[in-house]
C-alpha angles and dihedrals in degrees: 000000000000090000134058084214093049099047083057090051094050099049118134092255098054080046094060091052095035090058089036086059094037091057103028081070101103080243080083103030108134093262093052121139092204095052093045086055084054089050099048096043097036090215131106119202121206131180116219135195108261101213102031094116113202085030102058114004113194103221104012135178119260105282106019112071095149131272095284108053087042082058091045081052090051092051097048091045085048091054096029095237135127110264128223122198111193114185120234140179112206148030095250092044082050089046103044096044082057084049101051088039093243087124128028087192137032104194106176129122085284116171112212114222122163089262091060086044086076102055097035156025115242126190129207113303117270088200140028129185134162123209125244139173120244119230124193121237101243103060097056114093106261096220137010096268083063095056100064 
């Protein structure tokens, strides 16, 4: 993996949660529509996000197609089926391919919101962050005294 932090999220033990909590959605109960159509056609199908560089990298080296993808290929391998990535841009291109069945996941850097919540499922987060600015050093006051 391209990055120290990613290599971490995609251990074999946050794999293994992370595909408990994937499958144990009613999207991939054992009488799941979704999840017989895996089975017969031994393909799954994921959307991910087309600019989401290191998630998805369009023409990556060997080894390192993005954590997303890493975590599609988990999920095949999980379920021993062929895997299909196909590259959107956008939430409602992510949303209507899950509708129409083209896809069974988006993964793909999505935000829920109550709106989204209309249109699709989603599970617990696989990753969180939380944005933050960058400072340099040298402008912060060295002591107390500094700060007032």
């Amino acid at each position: 993996m391209v990055f120290a932090n990613f290599k971490y999220l995609a251990s074999e033990k946050t794999m293994l949660v992370s595909l408990i909590l994937l499958f144990s959605f009613p999207v991939f109960s054992q009488t799941s529509p979704t999840l017989d159509k895996i089975k017969k056609t031994k393909l799954l199908t994921v959307s991910v996000n087309e600019f989401y560089d290191p998630f998805y990298i369009e023409n990556p080296l060997p080894d390192f197609p993005g954590l997303d993808v890493e975590l599609a290929q988990e999920y095949a391998k999980f379920l021993d089926v062929d895997l299909r990535i196909i590259p959107l841009r956008t939430f409602d291109q992510h949303a209507r391919t899950l509708e129409k069945g083209d896809t069974q996941i988006a993964l793909a850097g999505l935000s829920s919101s109550i709106a989204r919540f209309k249109d699709v499922y989603f599970t617990d987060p696989y990753l969180i962050s939380t944005p933050a600015g960058l400072v340099s050093r040298s402008s912060l006051p060295r002591n107390r005294k500094d700060r007032s």
